[in-house]
VOBAKE-966675 format. One record per residue (C-alpha): x, y, z. Coordinates in steps of 0.25 Angstrom, whole numbers, plus 5000, padded with zeros to 4 digits. Example, Ala and Ser with C-alpha at 12.3 -4.5 7.8 and 13.67 -1.06 7.14 Angstrom:
BEGIN
<X 5049 Y 4982 Z 5031> .
<X 5055 Y 4996 Z 5029> .
END
This chain:
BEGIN
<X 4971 Y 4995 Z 4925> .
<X 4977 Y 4993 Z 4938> .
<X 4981 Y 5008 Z 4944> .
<X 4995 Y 5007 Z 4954> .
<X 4999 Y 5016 Z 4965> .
<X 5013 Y 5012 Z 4971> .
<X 5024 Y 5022 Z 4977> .
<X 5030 Y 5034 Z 4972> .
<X 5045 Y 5029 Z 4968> .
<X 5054 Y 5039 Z 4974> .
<X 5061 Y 5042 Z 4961> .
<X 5055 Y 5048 Z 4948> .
<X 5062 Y 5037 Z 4940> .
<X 5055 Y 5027 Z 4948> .
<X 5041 Y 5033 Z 4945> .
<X 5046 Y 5033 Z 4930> .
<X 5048 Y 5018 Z 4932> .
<X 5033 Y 5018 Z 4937> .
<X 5029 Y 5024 Z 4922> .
<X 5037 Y 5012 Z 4917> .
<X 5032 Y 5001 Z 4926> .
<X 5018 Y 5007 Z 4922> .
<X 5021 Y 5004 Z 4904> .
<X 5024 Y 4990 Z 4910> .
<X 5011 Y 4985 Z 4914> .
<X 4998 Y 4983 Z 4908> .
<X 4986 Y 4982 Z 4921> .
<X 4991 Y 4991 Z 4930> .
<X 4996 Y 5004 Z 4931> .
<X 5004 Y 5014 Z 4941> .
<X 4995 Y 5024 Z 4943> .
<X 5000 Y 5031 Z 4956> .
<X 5011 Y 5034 Z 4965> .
<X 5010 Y 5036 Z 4981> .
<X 5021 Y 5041 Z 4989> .
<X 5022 Y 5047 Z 5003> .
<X 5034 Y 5056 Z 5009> .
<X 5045 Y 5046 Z 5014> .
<X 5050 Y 5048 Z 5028> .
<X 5064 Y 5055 Z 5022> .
<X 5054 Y 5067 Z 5017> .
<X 5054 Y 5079 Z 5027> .
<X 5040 Y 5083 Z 5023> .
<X 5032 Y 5070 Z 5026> .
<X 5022 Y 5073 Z 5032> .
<X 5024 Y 5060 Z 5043> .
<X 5007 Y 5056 Z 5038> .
<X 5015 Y 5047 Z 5030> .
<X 5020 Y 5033 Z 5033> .
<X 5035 Y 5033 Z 5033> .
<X 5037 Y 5021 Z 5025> .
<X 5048 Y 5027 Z 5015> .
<X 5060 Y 5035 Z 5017> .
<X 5069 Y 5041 Z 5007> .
<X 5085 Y 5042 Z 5003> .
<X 5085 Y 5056 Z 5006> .
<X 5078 Y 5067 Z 5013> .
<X 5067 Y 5074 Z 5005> .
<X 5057 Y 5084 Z 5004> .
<X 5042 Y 5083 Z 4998> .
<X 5047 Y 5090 Z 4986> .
<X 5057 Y 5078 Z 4983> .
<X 5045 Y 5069 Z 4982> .
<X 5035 Y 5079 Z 4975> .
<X 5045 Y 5080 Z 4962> .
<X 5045 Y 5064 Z 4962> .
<X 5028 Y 5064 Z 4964> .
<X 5024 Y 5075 Z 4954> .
<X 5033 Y 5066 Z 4945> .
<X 5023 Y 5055 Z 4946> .
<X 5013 Y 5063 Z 4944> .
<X 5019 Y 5068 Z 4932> .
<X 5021 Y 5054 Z 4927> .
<X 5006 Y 5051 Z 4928> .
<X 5006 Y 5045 Z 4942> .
<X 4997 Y 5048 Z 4952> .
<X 5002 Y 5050 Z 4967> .
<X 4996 Y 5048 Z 4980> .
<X 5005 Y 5053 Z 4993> .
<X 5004 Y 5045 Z 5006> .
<X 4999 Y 5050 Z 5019> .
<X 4998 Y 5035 Z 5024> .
<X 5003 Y 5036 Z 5040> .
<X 4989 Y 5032 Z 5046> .
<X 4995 Y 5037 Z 5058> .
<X 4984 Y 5045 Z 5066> .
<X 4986 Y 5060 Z 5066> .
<X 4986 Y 5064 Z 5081> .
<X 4988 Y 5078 Z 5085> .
<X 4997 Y 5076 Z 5099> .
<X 5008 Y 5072 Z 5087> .
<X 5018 Y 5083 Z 5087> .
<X 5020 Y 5080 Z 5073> .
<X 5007 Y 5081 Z 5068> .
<X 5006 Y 5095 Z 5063> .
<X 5018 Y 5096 Z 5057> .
<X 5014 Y 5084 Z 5049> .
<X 5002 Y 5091 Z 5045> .
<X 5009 Y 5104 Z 5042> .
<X 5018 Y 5093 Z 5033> .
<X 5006 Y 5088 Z 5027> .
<X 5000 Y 5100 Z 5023> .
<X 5013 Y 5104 Z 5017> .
<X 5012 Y 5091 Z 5007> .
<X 4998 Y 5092 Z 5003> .
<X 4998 Y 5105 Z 5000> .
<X 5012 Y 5102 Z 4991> .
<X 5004 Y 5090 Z 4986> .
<X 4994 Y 5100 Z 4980> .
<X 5005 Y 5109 Z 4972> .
<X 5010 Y 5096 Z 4966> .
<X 4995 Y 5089 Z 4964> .
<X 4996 Y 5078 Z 4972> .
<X 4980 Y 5075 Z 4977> .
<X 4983 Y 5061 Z 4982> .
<X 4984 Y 5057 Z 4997> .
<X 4984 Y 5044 Z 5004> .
<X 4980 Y 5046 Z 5019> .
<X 4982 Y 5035 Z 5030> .
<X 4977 Y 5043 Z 5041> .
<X 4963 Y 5047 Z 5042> .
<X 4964 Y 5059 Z 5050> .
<X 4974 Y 5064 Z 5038> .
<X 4965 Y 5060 Z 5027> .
<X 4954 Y 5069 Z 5035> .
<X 4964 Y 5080 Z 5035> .
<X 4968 Y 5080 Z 5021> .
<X 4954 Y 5079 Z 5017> .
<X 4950 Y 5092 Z 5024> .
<X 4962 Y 5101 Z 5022> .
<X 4966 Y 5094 Z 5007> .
<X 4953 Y 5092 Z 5001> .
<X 4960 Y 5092 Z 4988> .
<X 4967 Y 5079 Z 4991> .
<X 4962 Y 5067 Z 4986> .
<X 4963 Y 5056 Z 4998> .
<X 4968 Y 5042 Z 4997> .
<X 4964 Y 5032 Z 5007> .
<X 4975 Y 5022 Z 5012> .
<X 4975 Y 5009 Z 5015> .
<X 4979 Y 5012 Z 5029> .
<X 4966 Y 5015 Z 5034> .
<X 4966 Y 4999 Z 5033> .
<X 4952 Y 4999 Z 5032> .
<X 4946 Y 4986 Z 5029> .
<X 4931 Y 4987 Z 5031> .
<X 4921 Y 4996 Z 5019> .
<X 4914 Y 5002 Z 5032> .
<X 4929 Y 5008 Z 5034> .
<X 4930 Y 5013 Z 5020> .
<X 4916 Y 5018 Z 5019> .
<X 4918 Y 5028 Z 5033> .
<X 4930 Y 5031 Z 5028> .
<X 4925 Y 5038 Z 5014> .
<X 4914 Y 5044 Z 5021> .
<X 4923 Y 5052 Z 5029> .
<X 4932 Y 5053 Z 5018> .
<X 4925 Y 5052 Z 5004> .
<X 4936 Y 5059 Z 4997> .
<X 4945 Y 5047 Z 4999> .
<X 4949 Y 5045 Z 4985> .
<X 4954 Y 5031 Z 4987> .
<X 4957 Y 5020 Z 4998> .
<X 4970 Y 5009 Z 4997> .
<X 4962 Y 4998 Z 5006> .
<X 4968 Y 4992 Z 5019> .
<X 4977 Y 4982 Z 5015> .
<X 4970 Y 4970 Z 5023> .
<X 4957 Y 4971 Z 5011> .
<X 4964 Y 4971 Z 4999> .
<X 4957 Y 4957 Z 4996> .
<X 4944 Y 4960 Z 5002> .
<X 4937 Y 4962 Z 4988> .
<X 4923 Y 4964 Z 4995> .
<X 4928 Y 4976 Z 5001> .
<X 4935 Y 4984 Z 4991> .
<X 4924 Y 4979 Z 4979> .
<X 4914 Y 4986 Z 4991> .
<X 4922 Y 4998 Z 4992> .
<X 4925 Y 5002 Z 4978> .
<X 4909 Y 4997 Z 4975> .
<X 4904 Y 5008 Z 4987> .
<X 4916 Y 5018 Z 4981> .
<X 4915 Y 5019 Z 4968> .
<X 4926 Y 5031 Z 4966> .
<X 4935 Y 5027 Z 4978> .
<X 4947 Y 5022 Z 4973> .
<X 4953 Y 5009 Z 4979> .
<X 4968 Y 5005 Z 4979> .
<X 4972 Y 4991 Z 4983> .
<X 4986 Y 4990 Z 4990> .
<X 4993 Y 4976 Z 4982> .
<X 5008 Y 4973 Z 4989> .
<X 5006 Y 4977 Z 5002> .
<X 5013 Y 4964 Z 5009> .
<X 5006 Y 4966 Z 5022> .
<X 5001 Y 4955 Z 5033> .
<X 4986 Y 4952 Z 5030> .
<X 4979 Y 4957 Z 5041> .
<X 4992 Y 4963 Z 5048> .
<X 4988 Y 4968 Z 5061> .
<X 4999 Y 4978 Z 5059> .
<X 4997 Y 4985 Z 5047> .
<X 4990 Y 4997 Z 5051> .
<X 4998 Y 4999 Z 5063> .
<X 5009 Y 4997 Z 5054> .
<X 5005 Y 5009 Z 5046> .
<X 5002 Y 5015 Z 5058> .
<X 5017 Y 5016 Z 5063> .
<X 5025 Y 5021 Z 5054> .
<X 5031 Y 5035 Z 5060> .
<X 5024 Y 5046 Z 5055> .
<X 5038 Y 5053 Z 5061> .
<X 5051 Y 5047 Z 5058> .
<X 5057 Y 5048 Z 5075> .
<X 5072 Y 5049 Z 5073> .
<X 5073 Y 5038 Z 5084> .
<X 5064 Y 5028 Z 5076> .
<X 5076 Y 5017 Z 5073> .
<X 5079 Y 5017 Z 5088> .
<X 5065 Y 5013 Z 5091> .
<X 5060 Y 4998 Z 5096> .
<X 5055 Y 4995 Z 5080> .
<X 5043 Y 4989 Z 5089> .
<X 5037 Y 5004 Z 5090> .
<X 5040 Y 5007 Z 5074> .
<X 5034 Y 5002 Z 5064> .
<X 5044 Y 4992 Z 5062> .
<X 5035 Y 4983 Z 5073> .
<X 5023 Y 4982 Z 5062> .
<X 5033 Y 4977 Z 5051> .
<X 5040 Y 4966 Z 5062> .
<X 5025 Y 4961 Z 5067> .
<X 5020 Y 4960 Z 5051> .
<X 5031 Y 4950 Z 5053> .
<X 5029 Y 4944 Z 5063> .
<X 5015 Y 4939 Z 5061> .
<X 5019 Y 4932 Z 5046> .
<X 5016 Y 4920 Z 5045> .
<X 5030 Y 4914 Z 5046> .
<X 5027 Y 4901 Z 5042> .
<X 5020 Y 4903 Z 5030> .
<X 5024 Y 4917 Z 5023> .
<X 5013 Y 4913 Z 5013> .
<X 5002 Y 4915 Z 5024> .
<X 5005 Y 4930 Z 5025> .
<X 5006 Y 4933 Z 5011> .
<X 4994 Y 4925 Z 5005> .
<X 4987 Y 4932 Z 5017> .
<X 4992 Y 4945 Z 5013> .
<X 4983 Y 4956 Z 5005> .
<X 4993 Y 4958 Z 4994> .
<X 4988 Y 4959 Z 4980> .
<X 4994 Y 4952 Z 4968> .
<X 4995 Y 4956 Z 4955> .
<X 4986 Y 4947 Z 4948> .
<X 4975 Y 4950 Z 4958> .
<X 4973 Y 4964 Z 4955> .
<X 4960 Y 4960 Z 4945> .
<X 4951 Y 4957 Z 4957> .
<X 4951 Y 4970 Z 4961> .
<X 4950 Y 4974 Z 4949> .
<X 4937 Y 4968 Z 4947> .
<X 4931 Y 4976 Z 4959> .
<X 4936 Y 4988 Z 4955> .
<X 4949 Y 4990 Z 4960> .
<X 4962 Y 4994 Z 4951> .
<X 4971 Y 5003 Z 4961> .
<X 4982 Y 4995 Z 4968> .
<X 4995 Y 5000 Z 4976> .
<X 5008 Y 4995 Z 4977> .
<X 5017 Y 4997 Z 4988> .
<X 5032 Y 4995 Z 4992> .
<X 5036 Y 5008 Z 4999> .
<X 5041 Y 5000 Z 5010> .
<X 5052 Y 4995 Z 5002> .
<X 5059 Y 5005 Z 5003> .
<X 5072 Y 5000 Z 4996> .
<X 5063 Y 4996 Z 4985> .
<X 5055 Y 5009 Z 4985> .
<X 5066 Y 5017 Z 4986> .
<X 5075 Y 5010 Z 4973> .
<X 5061 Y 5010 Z 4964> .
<X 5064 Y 4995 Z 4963> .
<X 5049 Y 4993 Z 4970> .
<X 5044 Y 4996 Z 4958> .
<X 5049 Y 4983 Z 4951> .
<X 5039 Y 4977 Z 4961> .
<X 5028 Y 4985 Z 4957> .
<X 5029 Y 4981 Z 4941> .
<X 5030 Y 4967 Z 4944> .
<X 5018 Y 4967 Z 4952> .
<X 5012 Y 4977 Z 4941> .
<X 5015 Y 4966 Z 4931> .
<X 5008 Y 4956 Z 4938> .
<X 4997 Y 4963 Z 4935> .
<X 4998 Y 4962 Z 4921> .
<X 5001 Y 4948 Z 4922> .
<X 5004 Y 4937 Z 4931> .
<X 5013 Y 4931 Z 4924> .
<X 5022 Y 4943 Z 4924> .
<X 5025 Y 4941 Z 4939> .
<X 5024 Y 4925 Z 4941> .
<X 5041 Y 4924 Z 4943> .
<X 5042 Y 4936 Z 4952> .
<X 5045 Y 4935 Z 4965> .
<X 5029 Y 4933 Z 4974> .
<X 5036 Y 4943 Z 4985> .
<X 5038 Y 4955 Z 4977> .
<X 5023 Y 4956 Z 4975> .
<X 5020 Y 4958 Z 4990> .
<X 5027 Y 4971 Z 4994> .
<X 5031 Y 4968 Z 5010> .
<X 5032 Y 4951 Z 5004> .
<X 5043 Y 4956 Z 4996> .
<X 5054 Y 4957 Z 5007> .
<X 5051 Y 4941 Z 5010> .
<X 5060 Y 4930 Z 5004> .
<X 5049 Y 4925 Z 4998> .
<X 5055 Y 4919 Z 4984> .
<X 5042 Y 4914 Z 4977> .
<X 5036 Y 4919 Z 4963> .
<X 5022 Y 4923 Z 4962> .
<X 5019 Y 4912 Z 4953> .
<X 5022 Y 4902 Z 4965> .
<X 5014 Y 4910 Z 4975> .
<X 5003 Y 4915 Z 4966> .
<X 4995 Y 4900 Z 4964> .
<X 4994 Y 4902 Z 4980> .
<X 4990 Y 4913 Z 4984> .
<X 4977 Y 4916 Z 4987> .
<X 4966 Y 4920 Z 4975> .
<X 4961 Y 4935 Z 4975> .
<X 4948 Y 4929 Z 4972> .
<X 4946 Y 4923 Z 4987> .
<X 4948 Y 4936 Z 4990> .
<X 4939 Y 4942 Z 4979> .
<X 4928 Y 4933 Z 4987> .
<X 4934 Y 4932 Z 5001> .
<X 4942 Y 4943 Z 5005> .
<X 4931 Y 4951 Z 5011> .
<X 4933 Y 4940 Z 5021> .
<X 4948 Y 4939 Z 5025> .
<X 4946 Y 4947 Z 5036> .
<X 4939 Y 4938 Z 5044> .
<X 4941 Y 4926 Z 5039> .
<X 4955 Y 4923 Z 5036> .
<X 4962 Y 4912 Z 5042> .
<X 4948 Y 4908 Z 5048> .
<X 4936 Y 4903 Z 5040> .
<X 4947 Y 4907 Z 5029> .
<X 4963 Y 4901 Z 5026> .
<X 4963 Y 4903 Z 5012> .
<X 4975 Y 4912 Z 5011> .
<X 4981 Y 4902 Z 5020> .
<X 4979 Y 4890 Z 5013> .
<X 4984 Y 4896 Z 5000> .
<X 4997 Y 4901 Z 5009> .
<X 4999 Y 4887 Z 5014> .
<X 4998 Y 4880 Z 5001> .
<X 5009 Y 4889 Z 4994> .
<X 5017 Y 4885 Z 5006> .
<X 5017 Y 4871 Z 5004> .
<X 5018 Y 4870 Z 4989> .
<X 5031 Y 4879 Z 4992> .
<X 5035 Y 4869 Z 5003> .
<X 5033 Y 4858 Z 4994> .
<X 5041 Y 4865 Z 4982> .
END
């Protein structure tokens, strides 16, 4: 079985649409739900990233009521501390945030929430001293990419229940087959939509600048010192000429490739999609997420659906394909079951596979 984590809905109807989505499917299942407070909430805490906002105002309790409900409904739940910001005590704002912090954690323990995911070390070692009882989740904003990384890592932090690897080795079978075979009880999730650039020279920088603050002023900034700069350089270095190129490069998982790592050991996956925010927001992101779900099942159950929806940033394109006229293309999860331990420092090198099969789709569409 195929264990799901994907976001908290913001309404209690919607995660009763997750119960149903979950009777739907046979190989996989929804097992947990992660959330962190939007922006619009007054007691964020500011160590998370302010990705989502709200319609309303609201106070923590507004979002407890809709996370105990989960719970209730058999899910579990993870919050997300995931600015990887570093903490740095000339901040004015740092012990109020801490004060905020405090706050939460200890409301997390009336209501029995255990589960945290921490981006920032410096918090992680935090939590781990004064909230012992807490059981720490890695994220996948470390962007570690080496097992020398991981293993310094879990000796200075053995309790670390689980890790979400950076996003740039989700193909390296070598490493994560080494990982979980060294860590035995350490729970590894693998992150399947996420739509970013392989080997964006952004991404962590990216993470790093959304606002732990919201300035009142922000909209009247140069966008060049917001975060909005990551998202127009991401752009700017797609391969224009070939949109194929950036996508077969990319590390998105498809549905049908989930039984490779399987085989090594592997059956926790996340979904994301709390960027869009319309779509977040409405619950209509959860159509997305049985689709890909039913995929799973079976191939054939997604074949006429739209290749775009099954990339999460990809699904903003114009791209009008079906993944049955992109699928025969794309490269095969078992070069990476061999190979991918050496995409980093061969690709577009001693290696042009991805190319190739990128350039071949291209010119069968050309012809078509």
């Amino acid at each position: 079985m195929y264990e799901i984590s994907i976001p908290m809905p913001y309404e209690k109807e919607l995660t009763d649409k997750i119960l149903e989505i979950n009777k739907q499917i046979e190989k996989s299942k929804i097992t947990n739900v992660y959330f962190a407070l939007p922006k619009t909430d007054i007691d964020k805490t500011g160590f998370e990233q302010t990705r989502t906002a709200y319609k309303i105002k609201t106070k923590s309790d507004y979002w407890f009521e809709r996370i105990i409900y989960a719970m209730e409904k058999g899910l579990d739940f993870i919050y997300l501390l995931n600015s990887p910001k570093p903490l740095l005590y000339e901040s004015p704002h740092l012990k109020k945030q801490l004060d905020k912090l405090d706050s939460l954690i200890n409301n997390f323990r009336k209501y029995g929430i255990k589960k945290i995911r921490i981006s920032n070390i410096q918090l992680l070692d935090y939590i781990a001293k004064n909230y012992p009882d807490m059981e720490l989740y890695g994220s996948t904003s470390y962007e570690y990419t080496s097992i020398k990384q991981y293993r310094n890592l879990l000796k200075a932090f053995p309790q670390i229940k689980q890790i979400v690897p950076s996003h740039e080795v989700n193909k390296n079978f070598k490493l994560l087959k080494n990982i979980k075979e060294q860590y035995p009880n350490l729970q590894i999730e693998i992150m399947l939509n996420e739509g970013c650039l392989g080997g964006c020279p952004f991404r962590f920088w990216h993470a790093m600048s959304f606002p732990s603050i919201i300035s009142p002023n922000i909209d009247n900034m140069n966008e060049n010192l917001t975060s909005q700069y990551f998202i127009k350089k991401c752009t700017s270095i797609s391969d224009k000429d070939n949109i194929f190129n950036t996508i077969f490069l990319s590390n998105n998982i498809y549905p049908w490739q989930l039984e490779e790592y399987y085989k090594i050991g592997i059956n926790k996956f996340k979904l994301v999609g709390r960027d869009d925010s319309q779509g977040y927001e409405d619950g209509s992101f959860l159509n997305s997420y049985l689709k890909y779900l039913k995929g799973i099942d079976n191939y054939k159950n997604i074949e006429n659906e739209l290749f775009r929806n099954f990339i999460h940033y990809h699904s903003r394109t114009h791209l009008e394909y079906k993944v049955k006229e992109i699928k025969p293309f794309l490269p095969d999860i078992k070069h990476f079951v061999k190979n991918g331990h050496l995409c980093s420092s061969t690709c577009g090198s001693e290696c042009n596979y991805c190319y190739k099969c990128a350039e071949k789709l291209k010119n069968t569409l050309i012809k078509n």
